[in-house]
C-alpha positions as CSV (number, residue, x, y, z in Angstrom):
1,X,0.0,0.0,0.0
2,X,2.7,2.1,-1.0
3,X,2.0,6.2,-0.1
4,X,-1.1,5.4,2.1
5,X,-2.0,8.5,3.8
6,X,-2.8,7.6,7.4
7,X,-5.1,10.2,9.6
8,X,-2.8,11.2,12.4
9,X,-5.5,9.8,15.2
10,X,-5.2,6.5,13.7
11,X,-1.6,6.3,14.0
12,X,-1.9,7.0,17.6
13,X,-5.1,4.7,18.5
14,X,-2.4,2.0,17.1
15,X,0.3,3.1,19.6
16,X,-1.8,3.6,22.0
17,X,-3.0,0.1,21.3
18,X,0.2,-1.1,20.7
19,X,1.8,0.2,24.0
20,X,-0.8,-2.0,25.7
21,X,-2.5,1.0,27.1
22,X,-6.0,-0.5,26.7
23,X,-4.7,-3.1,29.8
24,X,-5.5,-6.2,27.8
25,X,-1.8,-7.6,29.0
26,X,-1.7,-9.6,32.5
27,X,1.8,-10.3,32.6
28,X,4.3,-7.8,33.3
29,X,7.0,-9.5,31.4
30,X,4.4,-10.2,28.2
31,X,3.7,-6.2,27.7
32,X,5.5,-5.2,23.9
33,X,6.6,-2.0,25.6
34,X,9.8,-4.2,27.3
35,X,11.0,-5.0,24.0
36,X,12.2,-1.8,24.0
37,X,12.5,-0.9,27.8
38,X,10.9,1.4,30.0
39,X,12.8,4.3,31.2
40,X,12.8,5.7,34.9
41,X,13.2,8.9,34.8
42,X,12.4,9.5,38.4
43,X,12.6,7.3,41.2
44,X,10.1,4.6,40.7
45,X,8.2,6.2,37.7
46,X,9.3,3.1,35.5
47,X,6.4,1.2,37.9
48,X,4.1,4.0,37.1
49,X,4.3,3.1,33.3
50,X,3.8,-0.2,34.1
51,X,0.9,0.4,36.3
52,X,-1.1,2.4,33.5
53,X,-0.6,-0.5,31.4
54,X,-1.7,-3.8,33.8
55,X,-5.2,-4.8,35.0
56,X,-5.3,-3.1,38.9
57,X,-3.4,-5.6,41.7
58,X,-0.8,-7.4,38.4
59,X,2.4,-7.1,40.2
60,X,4.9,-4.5,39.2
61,X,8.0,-6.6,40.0
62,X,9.7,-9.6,38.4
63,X,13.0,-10.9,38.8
64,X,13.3,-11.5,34.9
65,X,13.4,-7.8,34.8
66,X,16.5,-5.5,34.9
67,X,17.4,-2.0,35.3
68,X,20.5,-1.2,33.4
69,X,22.1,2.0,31.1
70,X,20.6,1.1,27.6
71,X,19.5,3.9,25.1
72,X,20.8,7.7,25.2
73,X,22.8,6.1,28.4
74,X,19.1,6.2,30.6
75,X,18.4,3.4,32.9
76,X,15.7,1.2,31.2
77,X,14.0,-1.7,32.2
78,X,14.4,-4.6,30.4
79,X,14.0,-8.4,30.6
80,X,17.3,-10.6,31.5
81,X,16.6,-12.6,28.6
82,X,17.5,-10.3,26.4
83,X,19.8,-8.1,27.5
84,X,22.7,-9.8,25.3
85,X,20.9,-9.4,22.2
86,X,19.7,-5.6,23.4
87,X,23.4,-5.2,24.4
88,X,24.8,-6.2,21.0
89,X,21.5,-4.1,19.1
90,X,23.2,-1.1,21.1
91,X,26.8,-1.4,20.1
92,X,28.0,1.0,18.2
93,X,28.4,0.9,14.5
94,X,31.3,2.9,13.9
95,X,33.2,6.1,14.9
96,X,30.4,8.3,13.7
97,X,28.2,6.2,16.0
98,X,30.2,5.8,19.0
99,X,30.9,9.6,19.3
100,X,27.3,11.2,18.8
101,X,26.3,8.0,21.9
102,X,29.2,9.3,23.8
103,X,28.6,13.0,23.4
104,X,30.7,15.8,22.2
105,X,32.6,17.1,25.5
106,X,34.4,13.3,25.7
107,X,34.4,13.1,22.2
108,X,36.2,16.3,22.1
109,X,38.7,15.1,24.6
110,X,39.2,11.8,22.5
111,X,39.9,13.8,19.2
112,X,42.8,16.1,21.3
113,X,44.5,12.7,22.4
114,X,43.8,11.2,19.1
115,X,41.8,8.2,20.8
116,X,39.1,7.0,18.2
117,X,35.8,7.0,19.1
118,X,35.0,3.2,18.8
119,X,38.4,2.0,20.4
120,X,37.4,4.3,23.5
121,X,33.9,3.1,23.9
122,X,35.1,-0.7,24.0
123,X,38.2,0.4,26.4
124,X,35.4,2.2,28.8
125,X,33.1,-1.0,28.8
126,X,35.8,-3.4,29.5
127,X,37.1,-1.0,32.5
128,X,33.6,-0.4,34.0
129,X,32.9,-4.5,33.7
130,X,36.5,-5.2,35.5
131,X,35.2,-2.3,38.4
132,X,32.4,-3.2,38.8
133,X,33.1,-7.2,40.1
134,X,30.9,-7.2,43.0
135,X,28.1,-4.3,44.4
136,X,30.0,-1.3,44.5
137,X,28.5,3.0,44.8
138,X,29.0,4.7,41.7
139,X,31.1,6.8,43.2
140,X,33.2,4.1,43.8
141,X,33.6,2.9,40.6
142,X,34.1,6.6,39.0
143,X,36.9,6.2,41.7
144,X,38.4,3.1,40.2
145,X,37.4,4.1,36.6
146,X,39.1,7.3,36.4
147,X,42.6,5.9,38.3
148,X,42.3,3.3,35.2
149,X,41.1,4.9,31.8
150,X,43.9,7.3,30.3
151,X,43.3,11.1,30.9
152,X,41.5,11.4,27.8
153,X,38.3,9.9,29.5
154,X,37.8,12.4,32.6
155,X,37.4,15.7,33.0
156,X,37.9,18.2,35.8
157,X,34.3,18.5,37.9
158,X,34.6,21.9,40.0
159,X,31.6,20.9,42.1
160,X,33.1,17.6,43.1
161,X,36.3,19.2,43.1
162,X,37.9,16.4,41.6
163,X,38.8,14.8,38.3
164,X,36.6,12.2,37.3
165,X,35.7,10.0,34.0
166,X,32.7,11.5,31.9
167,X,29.3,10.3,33.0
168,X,28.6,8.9,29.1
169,X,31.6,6.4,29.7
170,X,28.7,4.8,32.8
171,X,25.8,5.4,30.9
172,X,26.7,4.4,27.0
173,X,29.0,1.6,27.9
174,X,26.7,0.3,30.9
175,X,24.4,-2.6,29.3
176,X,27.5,-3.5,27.4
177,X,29.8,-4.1,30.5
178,X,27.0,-6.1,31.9
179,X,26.6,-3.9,34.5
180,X,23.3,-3.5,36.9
181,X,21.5,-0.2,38.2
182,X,20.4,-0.7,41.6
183,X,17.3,1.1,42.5
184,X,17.8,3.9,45.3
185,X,20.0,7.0,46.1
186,X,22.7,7.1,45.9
187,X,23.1,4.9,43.2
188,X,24.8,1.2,43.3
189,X,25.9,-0.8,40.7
190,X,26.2,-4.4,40.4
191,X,27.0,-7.2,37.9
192,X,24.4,-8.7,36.0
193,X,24.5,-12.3,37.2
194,X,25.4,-15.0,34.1
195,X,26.4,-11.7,32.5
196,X,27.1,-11.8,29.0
197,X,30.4,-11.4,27.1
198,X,31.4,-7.8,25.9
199,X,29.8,-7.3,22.5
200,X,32.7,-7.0,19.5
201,X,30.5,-5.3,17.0
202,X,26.5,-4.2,16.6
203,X,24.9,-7.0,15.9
204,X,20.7,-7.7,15.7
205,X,17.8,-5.1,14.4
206,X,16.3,-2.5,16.5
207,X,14.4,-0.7,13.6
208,X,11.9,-3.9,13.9
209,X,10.8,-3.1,17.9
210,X,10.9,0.5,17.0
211,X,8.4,0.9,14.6
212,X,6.3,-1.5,16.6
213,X,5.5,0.5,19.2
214,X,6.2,4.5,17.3
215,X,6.1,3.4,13.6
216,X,5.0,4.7,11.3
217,X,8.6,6.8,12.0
218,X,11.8,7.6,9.9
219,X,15.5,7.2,9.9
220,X,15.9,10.6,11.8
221,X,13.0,9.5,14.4
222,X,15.4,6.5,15.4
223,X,18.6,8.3,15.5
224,X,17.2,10.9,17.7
225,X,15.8,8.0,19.9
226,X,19.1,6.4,19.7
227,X,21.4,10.1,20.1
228,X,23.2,9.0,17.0
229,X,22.7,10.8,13.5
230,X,20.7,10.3,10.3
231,X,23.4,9.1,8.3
232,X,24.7,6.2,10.7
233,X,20.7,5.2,10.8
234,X,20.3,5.4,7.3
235,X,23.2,3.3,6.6
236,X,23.5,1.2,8.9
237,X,20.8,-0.1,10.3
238,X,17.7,0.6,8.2
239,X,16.1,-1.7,5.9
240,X,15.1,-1.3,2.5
241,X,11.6,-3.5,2.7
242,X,9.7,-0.7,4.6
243,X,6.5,0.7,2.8
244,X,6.5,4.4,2.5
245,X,3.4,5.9,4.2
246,X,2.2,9.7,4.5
247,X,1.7,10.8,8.8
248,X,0.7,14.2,9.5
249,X,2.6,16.0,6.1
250,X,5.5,13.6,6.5
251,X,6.7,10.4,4.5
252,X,6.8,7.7,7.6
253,X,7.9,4.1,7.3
254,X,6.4,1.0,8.4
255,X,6.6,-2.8,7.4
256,X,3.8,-3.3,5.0
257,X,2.2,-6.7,7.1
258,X,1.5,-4.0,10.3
259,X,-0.6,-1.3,7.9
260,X,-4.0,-3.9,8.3
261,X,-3.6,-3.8,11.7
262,X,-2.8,0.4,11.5
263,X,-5.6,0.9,9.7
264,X,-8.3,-1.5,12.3
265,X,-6.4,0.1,15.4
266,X,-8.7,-0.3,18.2
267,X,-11.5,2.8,19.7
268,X,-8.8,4.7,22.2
269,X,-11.9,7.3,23.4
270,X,-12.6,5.6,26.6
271,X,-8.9,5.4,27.8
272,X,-7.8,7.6,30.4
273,X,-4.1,7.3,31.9
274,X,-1.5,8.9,34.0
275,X,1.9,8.4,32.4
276,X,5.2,9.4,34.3
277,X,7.7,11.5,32.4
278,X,9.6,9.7,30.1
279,X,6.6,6.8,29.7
280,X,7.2,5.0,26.4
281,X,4.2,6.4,24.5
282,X,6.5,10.1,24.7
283,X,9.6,8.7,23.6
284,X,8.8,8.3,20.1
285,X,10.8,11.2,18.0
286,X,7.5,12.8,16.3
287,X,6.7,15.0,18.8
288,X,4.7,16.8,16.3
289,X,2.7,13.9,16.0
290,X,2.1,13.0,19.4
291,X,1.0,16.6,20.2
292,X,0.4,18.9,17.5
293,X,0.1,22.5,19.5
294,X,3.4,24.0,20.2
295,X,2.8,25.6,23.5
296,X,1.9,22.5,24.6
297,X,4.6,20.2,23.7
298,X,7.2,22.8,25.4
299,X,5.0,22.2,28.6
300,X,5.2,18.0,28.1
301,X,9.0,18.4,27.0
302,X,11.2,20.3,28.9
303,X,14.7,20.9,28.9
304,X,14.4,20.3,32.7
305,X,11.7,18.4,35.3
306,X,8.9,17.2,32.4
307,X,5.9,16.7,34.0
308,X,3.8,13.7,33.6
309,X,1.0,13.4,30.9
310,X,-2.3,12.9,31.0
311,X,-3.6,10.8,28.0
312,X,-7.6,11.1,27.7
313,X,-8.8,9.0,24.2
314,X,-6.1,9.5,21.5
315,X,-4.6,12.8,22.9
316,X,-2.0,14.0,25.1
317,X,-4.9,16.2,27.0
318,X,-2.8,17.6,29.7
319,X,-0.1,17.1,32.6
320,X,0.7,16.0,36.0
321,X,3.0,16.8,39.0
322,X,3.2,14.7,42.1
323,X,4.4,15.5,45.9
324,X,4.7,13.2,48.5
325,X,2.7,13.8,51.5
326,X,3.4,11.1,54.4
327,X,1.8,8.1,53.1
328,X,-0.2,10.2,50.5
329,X,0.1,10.8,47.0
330,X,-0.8,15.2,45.9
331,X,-1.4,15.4,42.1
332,X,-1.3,18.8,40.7
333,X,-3.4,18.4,37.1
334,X,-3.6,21.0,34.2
335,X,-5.6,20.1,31.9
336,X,-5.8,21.7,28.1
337,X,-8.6,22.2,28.0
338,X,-11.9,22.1,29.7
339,X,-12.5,18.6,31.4
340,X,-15.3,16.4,30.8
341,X,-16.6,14.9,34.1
342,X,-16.1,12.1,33.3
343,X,-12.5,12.3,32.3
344,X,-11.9,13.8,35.7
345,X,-13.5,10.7,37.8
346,X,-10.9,8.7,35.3
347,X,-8.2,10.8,36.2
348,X,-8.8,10.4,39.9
349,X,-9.2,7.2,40.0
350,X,-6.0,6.8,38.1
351,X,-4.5,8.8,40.6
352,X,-5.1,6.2,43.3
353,X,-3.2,3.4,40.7
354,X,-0.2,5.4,40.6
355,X,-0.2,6.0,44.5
356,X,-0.5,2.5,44.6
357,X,2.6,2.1,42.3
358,X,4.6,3.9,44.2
359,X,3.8,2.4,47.1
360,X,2.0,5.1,48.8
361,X,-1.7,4.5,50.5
362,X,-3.9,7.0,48.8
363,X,-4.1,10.0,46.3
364,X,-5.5,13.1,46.0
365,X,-5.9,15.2,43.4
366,X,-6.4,18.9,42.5
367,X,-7.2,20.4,38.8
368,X,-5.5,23.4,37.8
369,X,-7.6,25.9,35.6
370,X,-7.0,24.7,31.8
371,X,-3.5,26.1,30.1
């Protein structure tokens, strides 16, 4: 179906769908959303995205689960399983590829010392595997990283007064070193148990799960979720079987056998949900897509502290902010627009779900007059 031109609202009843938003997943480890990961962005809200897509009382905790540093070098949850094949899908390419993951103040310091790109991210996975042997702090193994990596791979910190590696060498070689986020603060980090070998080269597809869950999306939709460019996308990794299909004024991509199921996406109008900052359904690239007025995409995506969203049918329809009172759970909501009543019992009842995953006893909400 070559050129299909695909209303914008069914693209995202299909995400929404396929993001397992409509709660017709059981099993925590079954939801499509883990193919991928789930991010926590703030303490616990990786349960809160987990929550607002399980029936109420499905446990939020499995041991085949995993937090570890995976994409744009952000703890993500993932299942054990997988985490060699998801460690191998997130090797690096090339030296294009290894310095846009490893960002451009280390990259900087790699070019002065001539140190390619690459070579240093497999030299800063091997060294964080070898520290990190047994449950350590980070600090610790900054410590130990920093006393063992050349100069080229630290930098001077004024407000830890010290000299000490770059944070990307933790966070873009972490699921590669086989190496564990524990949760709480300050953060520990431990081996994976049966960890797997360090990856030699990039190896296994990633375009597949991504267009799963935010297809229909392009090569610069991926590198952006990656934080690697176009060009390594394009030529590396992307396929040449995908069907060409027109999104919201844009030519989008998707494997022809998912446009049937596209185009019979399930009714999303009943659906109300409380997603944490960072929830998967916000990490596709097409921001545009996902909510068309400017204003209100700088609101949901800030340079600093998003807030959560609040998804009513097929729309982003507003935001969240929580504060911890005791045992209780204070949500802040501003909607877009005005609210129907019904979409505000939702909401409140929501509310109590993600006191609930947060393990708090009760919620209470307050709406904010409409942006």
């Amino acid at each position: 179906m070559p050129g299909a031109d695909i209303p914008r609202e069914q693209v995202m009843a299909w995400r929404i769908a396929r993001h397992g938003l409509h709660r017709d997943t059981s099993t925590l480890t079954a939801l499509r959303v883990l193919d991928l990961g789930v991010q926590e962005a703030l303490a616990g809200s990786h349960r809160v995205a987990l929550a607002a897509r399980l029936p109420t009382g499905a446990t939020l905790h499995d041991p085949g689960l995993a937090l570890v540093w995976a994409q744009r070098g952000a703890p993500h949850l993932l299942r054990r399983a997988e985490l060699p094949t998801h460690a191998a899908r997130l090797y690096p390419h090339n030296d294009a590829d290894a310095a846009a993951r490893l960002g451009t103040p280390f990259t900087r310091s790699l070019r002065a010392a001539h140190i390619a790109p690459l070579a240093a991210f497999a030299r800063a996975a091997a060294a964080l595997r070898h520290v990190v042997r047994e449950e350590i702090p980070r600090a610790q193994a900054s410590t130990e990283m920093t006393a063992a990596l050349p100069p080229a791979y630290s930098a001077d910190c004024a407000p830890c007064a010290c000299r000490h590696v770059f944070g990307s060498v933790f966070q873009a070689a972490g699921i590669a070193a086989g190496v564990e986020v524990l949760s709480g603060r300050p953060a520990r980090l431990a081996p994976l148990p049966n960890r797997h070998d360090l990856p030699e080269t990039a190896a296994g597809d990633l375009v597949a799960d991504y267009l799963a869950v935010h297809g229909p999306a392009t090569p610069g939709d991926l590198a952006g979720y990656l934080d690697t460019t176009h060009t390594v996308v394009k030529k590396t990794m992307w396929p040449a079987h995908l069907v060409t299909v027109r999104v919201h004024g844009r030519d989008t991509f998707l494997p022809e056998p998912d446009i049937a199921e596209l185009l019979d996406a399930p009714d999303a109008t009943e659906i109300v949900r409380l997603l944490p900052p960072m929830d998967p359904l916000l990490q596709g690239r097409d921001r545009e897509l996902l909510v068309p007025d400017p204003q209100r995409r700088k609101q949901v995506w800030r340079i600093i502290g998003n807030p959560g969203a609040v998804l009513a049918g097929a729309e982003i329809a507003g935001m969240w902010r929580p504060k911890v009172s005791g045992k209780r759970l204070d949500i802040t909501v501003t909607m877009f627009d005005t609210t129907p009543a019904r979409v505000r019992t939702a909401v409140e009842t929501e509310a109590d779900t993600v006191a609930a995953a947060r393990g708090l006893e009760s919620a209470r909400v307050r709406f904010d007059q409409p942006t």
